[in-house]
PQR file of N, CA, C, O and H, with PARSE charges and radii, in Angstrom:
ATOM      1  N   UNK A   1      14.764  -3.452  28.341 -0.4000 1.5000
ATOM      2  CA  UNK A   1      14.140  -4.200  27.272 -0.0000 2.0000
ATOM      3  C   UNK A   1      14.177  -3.394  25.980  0.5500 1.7000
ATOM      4  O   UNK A   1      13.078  -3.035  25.557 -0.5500 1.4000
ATOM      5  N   UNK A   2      15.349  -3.020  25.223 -0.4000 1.5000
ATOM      6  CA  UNK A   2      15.356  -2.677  24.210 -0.0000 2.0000
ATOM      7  C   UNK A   2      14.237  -3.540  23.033  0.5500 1.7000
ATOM      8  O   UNK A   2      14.103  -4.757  22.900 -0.5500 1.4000
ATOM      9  H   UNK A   2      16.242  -3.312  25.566  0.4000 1.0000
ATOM     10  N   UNK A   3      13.468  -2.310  22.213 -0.4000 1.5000
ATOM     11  CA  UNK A   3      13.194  -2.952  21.210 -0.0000 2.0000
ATOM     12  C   UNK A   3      11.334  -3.477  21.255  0.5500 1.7000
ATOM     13  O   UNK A   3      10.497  -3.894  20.455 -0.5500 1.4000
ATOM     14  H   UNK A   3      13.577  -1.322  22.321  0.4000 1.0000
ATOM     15  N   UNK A   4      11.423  -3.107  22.816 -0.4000 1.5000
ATOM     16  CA  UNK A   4       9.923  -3.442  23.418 -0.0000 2.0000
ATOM     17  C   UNK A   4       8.849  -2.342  22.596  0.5500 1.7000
ATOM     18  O   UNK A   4       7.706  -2.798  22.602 -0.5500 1.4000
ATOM     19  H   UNK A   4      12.103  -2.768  23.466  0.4000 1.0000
ATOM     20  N   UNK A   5       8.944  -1.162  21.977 -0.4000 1.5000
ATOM     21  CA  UNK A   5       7.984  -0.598  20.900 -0.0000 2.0000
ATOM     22  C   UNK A   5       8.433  -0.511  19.649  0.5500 1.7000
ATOM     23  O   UNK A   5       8.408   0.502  18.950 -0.5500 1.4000
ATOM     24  H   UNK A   5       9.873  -0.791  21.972  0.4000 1.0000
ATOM     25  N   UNK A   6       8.963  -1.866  19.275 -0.4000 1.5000
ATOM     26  CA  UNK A   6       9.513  -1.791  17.505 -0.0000 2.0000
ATOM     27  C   UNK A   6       8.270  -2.538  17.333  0.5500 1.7000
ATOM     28  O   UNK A   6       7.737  -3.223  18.206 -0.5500 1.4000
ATOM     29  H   UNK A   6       8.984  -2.689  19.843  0.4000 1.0000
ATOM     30  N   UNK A   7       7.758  -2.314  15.882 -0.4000 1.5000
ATOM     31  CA  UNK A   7       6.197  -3.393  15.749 -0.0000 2.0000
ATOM     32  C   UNK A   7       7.146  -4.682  15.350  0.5500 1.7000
ATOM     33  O   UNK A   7       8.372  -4.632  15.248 -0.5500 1.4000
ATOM     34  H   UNK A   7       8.191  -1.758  15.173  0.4000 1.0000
ATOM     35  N   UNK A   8       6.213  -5.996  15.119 -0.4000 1.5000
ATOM     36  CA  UNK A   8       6.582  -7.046  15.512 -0.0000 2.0000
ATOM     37  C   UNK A   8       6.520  -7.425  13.812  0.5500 1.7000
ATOM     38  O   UNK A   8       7.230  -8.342  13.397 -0.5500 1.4000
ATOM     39  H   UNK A   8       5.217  -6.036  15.202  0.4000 1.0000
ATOM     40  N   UNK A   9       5.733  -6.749  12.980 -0.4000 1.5000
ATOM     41  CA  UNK A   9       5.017  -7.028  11.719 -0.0000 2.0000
ATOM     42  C   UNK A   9       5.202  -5.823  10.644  0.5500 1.7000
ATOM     43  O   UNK A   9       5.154  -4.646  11.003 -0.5500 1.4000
ATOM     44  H   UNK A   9       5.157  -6.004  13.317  0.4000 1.0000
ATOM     45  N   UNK A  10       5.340  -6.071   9.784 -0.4000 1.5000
ATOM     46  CA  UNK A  10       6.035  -5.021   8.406 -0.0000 2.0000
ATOM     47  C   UNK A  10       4.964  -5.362   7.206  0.5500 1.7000
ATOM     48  O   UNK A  10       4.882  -6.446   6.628 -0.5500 1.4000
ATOM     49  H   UNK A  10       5.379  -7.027   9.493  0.4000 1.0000
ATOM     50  N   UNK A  11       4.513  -4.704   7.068 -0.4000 1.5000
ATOM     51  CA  UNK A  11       3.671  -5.073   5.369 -0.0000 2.0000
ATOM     52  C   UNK A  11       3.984  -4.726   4.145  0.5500 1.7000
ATOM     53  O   UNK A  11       5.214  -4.676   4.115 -0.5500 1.4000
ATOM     54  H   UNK A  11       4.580  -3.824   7.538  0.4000 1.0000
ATOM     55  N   UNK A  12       3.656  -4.523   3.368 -0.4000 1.5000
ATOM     56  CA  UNK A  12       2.195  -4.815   2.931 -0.0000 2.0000
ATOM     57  C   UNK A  12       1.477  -6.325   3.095  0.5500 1.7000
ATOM     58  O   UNK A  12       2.252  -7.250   2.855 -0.5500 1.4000
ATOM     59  H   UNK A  12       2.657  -4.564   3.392  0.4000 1.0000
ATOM     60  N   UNK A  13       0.437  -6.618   3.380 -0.4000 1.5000
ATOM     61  CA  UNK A  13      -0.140  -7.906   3.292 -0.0000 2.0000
ATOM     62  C   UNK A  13      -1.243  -7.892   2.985  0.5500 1.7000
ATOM     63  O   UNK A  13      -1.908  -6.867   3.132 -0.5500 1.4000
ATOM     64  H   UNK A  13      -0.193  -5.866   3.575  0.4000 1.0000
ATOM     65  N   UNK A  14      -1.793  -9.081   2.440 -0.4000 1.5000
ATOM     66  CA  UNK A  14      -3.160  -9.495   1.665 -0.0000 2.0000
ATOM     67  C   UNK A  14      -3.815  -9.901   3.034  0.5500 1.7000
ATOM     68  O   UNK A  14      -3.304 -10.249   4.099 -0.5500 1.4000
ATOM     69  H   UNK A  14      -1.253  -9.914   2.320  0.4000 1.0000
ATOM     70  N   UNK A  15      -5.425  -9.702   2.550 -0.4000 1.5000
ATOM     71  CA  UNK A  15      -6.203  -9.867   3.810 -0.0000 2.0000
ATOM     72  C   UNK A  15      -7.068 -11.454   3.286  0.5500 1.7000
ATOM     73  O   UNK A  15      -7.710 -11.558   2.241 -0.5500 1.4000
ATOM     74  H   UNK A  15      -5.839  -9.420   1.685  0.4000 1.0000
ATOM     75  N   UNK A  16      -6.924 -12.249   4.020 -0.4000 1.5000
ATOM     76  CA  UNK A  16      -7.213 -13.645   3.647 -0.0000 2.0000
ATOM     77  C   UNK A  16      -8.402 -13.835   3.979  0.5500 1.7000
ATOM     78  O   UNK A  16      -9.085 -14.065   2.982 -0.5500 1.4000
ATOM     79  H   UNK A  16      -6.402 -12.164   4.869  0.4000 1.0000
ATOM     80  N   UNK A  17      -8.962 -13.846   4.899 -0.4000 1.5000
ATOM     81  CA  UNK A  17     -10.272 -14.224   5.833 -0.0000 2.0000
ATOM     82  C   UNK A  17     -10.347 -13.033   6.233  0.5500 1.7000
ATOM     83  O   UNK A  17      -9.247 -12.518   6.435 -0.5500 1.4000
ATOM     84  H   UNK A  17      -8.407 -13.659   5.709  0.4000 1.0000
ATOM     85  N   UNK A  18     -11.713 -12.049   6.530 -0.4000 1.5000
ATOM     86  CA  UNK A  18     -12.438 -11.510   7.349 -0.0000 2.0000
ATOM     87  C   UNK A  18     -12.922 -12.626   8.425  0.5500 1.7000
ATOM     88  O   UNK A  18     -12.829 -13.718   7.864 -0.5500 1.4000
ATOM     89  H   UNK A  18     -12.606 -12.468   6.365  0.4000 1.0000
ATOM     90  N   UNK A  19     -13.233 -12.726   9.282 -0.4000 1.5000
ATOM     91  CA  UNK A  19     -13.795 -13.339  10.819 -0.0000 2.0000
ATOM     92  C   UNK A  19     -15.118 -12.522  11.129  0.5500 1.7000
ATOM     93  O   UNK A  19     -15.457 -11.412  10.720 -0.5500 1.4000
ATOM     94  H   UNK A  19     -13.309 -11.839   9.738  0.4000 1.0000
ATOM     95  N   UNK A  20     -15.655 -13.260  11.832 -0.4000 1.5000
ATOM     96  CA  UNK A  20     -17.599 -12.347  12.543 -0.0000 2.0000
ATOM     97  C   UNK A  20     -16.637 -11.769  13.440  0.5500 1.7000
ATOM     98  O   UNK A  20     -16.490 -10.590  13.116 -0.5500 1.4000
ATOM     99  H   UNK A  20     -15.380 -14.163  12.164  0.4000 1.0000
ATOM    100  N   UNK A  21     -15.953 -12.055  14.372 -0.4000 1.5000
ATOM    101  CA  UNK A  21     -15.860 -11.656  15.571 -0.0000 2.0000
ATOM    102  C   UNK A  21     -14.537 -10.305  15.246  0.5500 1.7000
ATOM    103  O   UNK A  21     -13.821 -10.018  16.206 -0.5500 1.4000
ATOM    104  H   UNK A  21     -16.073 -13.012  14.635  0.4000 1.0000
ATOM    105  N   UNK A  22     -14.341  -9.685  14.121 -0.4000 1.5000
ATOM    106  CA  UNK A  22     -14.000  -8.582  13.816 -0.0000 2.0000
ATOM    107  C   UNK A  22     -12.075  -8.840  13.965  0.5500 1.7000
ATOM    108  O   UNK A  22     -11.261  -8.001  14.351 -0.5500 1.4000
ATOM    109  H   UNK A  22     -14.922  -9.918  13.341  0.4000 1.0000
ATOM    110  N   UNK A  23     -11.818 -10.189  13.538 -0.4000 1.5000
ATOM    111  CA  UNK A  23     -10.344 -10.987  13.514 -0.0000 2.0000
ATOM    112  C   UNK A  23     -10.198 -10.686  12.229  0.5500 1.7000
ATOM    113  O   UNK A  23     -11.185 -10.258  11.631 -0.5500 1.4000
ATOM    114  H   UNK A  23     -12.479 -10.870  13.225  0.4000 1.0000
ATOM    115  N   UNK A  24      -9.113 -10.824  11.627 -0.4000 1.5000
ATOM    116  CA  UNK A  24      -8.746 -10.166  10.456 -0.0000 2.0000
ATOM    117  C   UNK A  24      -7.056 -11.226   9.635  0.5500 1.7000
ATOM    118  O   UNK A  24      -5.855 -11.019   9.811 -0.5500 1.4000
ATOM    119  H   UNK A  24      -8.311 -11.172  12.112  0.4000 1.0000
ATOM    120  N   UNK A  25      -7.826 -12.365   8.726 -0.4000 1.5000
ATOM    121  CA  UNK A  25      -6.576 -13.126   8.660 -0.0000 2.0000
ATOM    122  C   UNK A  25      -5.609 -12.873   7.810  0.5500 1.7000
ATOM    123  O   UNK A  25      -5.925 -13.349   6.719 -0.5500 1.4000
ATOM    124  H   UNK A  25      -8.802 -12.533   8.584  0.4000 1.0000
ATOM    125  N   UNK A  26      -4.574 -12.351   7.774 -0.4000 1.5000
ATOM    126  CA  UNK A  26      -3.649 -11.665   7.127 -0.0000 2.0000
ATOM    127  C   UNK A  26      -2.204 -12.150   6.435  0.5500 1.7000
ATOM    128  O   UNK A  26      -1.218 -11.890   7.125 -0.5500 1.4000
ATOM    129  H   UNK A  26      -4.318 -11.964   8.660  0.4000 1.0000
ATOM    130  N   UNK A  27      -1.985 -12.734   5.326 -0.4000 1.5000
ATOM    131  CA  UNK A  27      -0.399 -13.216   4.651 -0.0000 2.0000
ATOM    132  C   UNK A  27      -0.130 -12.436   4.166  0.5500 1.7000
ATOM    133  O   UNK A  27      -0.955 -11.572   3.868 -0.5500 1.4000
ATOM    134  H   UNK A  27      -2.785 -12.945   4.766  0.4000 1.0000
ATOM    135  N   UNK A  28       1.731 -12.308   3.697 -0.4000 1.5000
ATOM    136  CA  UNK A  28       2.458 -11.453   3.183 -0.0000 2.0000
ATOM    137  C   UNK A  28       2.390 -11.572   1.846  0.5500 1.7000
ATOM    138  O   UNK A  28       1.657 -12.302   1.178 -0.5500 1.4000
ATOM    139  H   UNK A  28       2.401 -13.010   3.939  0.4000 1.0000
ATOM    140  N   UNK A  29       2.952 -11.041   1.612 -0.4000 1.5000
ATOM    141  CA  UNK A  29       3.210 -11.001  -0.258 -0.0000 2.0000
ATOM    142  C   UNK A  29       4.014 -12.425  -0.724  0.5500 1.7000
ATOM    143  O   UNK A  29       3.875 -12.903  -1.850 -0.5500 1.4000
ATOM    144  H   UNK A  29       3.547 -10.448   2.154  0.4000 1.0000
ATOM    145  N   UNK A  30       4.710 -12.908   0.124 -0.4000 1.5000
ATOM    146  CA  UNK A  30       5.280 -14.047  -0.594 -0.0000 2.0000
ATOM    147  C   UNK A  30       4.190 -15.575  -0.093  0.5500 1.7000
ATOM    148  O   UNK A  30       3.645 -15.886   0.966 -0.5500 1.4000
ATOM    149  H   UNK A  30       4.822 -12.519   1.039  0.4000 1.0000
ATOM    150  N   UNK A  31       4.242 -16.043  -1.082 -0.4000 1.5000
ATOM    151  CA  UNK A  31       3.149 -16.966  -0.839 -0.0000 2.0000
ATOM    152  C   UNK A  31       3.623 -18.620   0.010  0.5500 1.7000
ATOM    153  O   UNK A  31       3.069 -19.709   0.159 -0.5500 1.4000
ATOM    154  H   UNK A  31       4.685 -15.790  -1.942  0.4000 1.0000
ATOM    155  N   UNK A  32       4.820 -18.064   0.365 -0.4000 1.5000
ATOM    156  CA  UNK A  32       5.109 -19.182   1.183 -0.0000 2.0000
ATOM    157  C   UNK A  32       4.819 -18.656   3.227  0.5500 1.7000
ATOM    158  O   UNK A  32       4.739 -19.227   4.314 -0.5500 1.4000
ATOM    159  H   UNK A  32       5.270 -17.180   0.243  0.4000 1.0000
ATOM    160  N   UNK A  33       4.775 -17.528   2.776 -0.4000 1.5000
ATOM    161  CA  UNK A  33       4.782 -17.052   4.413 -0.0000 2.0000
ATOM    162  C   UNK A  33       3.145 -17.359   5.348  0.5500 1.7000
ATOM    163  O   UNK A  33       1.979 -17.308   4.954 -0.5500 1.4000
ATOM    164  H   UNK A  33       4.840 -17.063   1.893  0.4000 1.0000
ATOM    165  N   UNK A  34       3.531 -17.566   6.221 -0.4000 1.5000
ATOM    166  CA  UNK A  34       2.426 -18.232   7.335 -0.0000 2.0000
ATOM    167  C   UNK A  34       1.640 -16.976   7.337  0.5500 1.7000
ATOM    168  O   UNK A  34       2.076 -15.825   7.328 -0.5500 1.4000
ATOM    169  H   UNK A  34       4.478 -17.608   6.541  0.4000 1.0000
ATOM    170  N   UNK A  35      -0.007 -17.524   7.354 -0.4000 1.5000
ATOM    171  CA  UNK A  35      -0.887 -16.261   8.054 -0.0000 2.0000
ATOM    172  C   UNK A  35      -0.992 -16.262   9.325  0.5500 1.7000
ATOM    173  O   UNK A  35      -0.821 -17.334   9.904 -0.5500 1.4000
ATOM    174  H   UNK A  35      -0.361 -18.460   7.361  0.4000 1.0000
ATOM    175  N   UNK A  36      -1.245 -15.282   9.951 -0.4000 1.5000
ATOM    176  CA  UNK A  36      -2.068 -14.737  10.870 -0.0000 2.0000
ATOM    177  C   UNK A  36      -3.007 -13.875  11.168  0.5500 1.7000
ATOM    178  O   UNK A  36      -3.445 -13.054  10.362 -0.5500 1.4000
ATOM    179  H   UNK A  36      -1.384 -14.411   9.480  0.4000 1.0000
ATOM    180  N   UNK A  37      -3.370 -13.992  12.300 -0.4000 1.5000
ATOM    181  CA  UNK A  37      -5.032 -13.457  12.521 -0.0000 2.0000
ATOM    182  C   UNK A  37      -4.446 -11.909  13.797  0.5500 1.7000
ATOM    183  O   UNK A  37      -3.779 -12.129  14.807 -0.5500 1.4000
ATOM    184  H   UNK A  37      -3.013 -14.659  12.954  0.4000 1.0000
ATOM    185  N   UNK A  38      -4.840 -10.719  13.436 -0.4000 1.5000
ATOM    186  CA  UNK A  38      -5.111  -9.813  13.689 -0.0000 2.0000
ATOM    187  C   UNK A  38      -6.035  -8.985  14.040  0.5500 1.7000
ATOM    188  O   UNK A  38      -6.914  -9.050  13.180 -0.5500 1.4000
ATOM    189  H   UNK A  38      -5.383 -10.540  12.615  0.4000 1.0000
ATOM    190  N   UNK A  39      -6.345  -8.141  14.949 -0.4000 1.5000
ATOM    191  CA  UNK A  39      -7.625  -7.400  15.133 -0.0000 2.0000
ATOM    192  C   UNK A  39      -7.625  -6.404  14.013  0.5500 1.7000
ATOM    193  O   UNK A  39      -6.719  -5.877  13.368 -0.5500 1.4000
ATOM    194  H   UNK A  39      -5.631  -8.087  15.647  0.4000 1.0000
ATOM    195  N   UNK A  40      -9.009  -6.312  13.988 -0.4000 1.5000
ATOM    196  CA  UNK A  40      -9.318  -5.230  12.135 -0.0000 2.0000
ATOM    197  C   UNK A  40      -9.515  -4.004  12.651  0.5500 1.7000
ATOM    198  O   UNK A  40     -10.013  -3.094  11.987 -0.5500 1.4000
ATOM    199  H   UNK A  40      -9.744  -6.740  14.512  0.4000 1.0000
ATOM    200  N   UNK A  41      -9.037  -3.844  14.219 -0.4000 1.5000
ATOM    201  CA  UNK A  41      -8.638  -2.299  14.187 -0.0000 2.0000
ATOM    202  C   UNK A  41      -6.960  -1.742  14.148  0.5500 1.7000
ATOM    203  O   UNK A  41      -6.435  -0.629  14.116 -0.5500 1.4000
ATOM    204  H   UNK A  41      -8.632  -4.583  14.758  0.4000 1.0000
ATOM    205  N   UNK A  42      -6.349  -3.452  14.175 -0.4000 1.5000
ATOM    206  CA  UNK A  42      -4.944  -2.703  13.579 -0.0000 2.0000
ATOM    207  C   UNK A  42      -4.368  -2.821  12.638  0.5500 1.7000
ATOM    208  O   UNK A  42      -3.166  -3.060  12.517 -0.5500 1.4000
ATOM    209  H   UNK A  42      -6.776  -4.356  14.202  0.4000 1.0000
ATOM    210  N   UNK A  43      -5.411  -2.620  11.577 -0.4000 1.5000
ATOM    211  CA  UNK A  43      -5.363  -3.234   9.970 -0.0000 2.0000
ATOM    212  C   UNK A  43      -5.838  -1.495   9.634  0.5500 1.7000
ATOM    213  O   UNK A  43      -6.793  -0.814  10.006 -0.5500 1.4000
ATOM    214  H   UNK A  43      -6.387  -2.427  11.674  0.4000 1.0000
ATOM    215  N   UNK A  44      -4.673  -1.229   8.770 -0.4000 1.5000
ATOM    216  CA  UNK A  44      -4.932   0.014   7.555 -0.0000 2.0000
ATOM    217  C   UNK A  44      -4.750  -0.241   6.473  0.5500 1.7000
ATOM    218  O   UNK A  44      -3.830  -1.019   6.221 -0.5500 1.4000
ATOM    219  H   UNK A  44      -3.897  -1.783   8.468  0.4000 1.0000
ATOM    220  N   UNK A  45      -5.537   0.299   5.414 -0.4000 1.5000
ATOM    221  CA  UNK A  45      -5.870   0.292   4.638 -0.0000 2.0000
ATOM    222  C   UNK A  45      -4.570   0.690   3.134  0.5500 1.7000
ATOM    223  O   UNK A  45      -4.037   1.793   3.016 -0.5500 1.4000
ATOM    224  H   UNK A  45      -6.285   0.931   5.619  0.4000 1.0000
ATOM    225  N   UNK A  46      -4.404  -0.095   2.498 -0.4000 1.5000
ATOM    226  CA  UNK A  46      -3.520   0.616   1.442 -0.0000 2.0000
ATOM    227  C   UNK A  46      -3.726   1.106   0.266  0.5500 1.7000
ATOM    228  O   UNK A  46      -3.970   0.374  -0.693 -0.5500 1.4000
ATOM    229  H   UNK A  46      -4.837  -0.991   2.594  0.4000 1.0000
ATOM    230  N   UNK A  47      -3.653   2.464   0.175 -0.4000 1.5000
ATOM    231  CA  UNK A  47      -4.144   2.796  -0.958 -0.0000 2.0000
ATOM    232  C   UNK A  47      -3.082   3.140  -2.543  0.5500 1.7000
ATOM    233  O   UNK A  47      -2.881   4.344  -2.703 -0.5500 1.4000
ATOM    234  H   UNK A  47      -3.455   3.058   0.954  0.4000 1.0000
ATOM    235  N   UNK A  48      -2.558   2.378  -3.439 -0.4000 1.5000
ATOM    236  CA  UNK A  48      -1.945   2.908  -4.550 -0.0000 2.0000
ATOM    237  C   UNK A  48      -1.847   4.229  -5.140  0.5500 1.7000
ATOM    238  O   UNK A  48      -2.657   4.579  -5.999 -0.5500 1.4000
ATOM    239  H   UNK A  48      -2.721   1.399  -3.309  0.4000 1.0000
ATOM    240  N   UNK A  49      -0.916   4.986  -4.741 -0.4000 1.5000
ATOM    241  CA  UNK A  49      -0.799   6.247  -5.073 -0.0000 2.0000
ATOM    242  C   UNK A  49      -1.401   6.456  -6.640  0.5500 1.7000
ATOM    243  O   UNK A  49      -2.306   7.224  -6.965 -0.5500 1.4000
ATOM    244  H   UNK A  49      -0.258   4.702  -4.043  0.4000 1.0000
ATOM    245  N   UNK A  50      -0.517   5.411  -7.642 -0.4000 1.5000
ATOM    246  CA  UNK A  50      -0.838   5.671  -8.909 -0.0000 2.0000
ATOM    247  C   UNK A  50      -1.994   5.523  -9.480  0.5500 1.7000
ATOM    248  O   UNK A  50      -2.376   6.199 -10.435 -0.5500 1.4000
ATOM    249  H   UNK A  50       0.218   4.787  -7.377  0.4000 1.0000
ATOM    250  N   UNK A  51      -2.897   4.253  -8.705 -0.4000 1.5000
ATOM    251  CA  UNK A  51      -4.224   4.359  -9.134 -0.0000 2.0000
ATOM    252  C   UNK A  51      -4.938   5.341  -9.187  0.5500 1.7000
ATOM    253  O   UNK A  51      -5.797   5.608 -10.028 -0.5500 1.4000
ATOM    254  H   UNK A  51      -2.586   3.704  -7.929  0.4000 1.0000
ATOM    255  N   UNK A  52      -4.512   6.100  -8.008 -0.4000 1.5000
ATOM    256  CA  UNK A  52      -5.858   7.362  -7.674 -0.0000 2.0000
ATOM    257  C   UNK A  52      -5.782   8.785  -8.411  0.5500 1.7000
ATOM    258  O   UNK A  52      -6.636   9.661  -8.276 -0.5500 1.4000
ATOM    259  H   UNK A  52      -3.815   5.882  -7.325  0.4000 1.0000
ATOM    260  N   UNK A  53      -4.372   8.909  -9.391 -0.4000 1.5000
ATOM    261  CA  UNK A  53      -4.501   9.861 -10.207 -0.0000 2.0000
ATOM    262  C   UNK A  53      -3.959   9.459 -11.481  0.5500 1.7000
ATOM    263  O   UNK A  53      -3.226   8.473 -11.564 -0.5500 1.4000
ATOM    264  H   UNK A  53      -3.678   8.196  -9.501  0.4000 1.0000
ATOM    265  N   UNK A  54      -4.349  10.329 -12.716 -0.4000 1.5000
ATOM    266  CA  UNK A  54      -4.090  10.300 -13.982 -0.0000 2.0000
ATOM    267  C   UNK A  54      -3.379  11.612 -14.144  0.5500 1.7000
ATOM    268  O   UNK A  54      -3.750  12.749 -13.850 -0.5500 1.4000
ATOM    269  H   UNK A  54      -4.944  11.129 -12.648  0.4000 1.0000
ATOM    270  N   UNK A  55      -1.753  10.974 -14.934 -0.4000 1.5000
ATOM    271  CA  UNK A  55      -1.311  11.934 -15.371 -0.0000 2.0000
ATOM    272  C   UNK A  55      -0.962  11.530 -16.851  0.5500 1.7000
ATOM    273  O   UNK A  55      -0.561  10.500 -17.394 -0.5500 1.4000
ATOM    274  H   UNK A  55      -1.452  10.051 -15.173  0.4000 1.0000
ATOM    275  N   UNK A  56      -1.404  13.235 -17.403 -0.4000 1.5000
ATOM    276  CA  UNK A  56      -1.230  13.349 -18.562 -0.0000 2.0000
ATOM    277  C   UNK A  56      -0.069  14.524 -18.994  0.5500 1.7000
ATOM    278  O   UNK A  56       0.083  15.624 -18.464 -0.5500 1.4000
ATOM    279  H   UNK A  56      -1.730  14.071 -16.962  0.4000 1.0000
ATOM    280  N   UNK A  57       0.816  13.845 -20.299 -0.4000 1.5000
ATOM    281  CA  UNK A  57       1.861  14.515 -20.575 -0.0000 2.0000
ATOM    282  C   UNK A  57       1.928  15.061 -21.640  0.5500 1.7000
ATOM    283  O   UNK A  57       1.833  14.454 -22.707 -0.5500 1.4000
ATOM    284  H   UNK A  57       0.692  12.951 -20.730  0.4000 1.0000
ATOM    285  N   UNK A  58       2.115  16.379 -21.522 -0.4000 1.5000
ATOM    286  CA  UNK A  58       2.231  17.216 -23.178 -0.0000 2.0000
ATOM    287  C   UNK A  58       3.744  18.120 -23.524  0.5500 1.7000
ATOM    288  O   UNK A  58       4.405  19.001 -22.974 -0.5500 1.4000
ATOM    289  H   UNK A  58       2.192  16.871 -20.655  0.4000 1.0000
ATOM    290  N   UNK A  59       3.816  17.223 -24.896 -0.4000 1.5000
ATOM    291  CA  UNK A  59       4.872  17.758 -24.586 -0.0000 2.0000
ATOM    292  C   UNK A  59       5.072  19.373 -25.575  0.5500 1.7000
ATOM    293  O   UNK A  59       4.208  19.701 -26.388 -0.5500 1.4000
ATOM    294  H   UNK A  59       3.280  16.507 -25.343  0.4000 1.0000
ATOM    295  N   UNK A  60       5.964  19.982 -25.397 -0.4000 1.5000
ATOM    296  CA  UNK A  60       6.478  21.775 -25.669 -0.0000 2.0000
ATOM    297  C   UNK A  60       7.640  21.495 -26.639  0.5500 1.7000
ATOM    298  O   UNK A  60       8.547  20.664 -26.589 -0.5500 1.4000
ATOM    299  H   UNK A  60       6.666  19.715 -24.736  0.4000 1.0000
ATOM    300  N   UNK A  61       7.276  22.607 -27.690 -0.4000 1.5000
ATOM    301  CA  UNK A  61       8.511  22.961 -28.188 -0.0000 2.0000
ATOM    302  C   UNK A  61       8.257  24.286 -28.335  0.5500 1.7000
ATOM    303  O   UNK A  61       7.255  24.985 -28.488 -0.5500 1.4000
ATOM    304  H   UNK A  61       6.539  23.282 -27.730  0.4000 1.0000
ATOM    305  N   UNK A  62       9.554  24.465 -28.237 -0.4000 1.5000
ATOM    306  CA  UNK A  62      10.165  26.148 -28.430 -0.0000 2.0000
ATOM    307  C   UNK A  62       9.603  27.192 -29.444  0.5500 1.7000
ATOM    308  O   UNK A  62       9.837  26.925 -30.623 -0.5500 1.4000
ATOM    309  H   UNK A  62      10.368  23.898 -28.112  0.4000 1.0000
ATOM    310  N   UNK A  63       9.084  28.035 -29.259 -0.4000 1.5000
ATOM    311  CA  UNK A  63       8.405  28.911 -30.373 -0.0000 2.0000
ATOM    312  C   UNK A  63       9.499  29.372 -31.342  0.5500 1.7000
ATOM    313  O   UNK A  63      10.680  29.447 -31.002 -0.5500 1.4000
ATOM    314  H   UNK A  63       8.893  28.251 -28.301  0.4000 1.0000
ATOM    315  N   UNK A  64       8.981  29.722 -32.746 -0.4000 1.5000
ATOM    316  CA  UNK A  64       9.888  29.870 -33.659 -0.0000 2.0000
ATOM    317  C   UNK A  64      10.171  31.280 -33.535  0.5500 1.7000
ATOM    318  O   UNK A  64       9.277  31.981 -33.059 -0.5500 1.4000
ATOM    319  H   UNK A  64       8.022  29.661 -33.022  0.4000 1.0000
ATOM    320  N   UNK A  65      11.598  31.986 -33.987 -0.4000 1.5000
ATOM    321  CA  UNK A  65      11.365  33.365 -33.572 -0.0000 2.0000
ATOM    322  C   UNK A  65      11.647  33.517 -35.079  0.5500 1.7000
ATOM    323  O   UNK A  65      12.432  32.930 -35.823 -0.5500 1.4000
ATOM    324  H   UNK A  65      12.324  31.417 -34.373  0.4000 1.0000
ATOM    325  N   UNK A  66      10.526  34.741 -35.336 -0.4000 1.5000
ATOM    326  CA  UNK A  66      10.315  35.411 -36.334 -0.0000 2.0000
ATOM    327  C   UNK A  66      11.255  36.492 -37.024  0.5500 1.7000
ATOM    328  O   UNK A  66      11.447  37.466 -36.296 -0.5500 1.4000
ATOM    329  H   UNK A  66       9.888  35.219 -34.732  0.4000 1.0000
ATOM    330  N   UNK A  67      11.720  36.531 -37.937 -0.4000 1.5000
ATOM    331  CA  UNK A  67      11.967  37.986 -37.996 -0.0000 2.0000
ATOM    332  C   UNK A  67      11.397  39.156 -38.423  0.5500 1.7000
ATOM    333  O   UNK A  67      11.000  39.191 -39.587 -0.5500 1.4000
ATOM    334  H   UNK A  67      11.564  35.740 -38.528  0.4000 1.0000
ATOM    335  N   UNK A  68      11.235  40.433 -37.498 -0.4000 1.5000
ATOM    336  CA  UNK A  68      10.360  41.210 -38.171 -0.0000 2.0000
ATOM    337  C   UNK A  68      11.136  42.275 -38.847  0.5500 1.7000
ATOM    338  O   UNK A  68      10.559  43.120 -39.532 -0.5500 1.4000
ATOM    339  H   UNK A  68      11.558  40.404 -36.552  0.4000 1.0000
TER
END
């Protein structure tokens, strides 16, 4: 049975419904694709690299050389 531990599901996906019973309803990014319902312990979390830091850029120039 090749292929029997490839996951079945690729994300990123939006989380649609939370559920009481800890179900977790989940669509893709394209808004034509079907949801489904998942357990919310095999749901991780995505976090945006770029949100979580600020970079700031300065820029250098070359010191003047003097003559002494």
């Amino acid at each position: 049975m090749p292929g029997k531990l490839k996951t079945k599901w690729i994300g990123p996906f939006t989380i649609v419904v939370l559920r009481a019973n800890g179900a977790v309803e989940l669509q893709g990014r394209d808004s034509n694709s079907k949801s489904f319902l998942v357990n919310s312990h095999r749901v991780k979390l995505l976090r945006n690299s770029s949100e979580l830091c600020v970079v700031e850029e300065i820029s250098l120039r070359m010191p003047a050389l003097s003559s002494i």
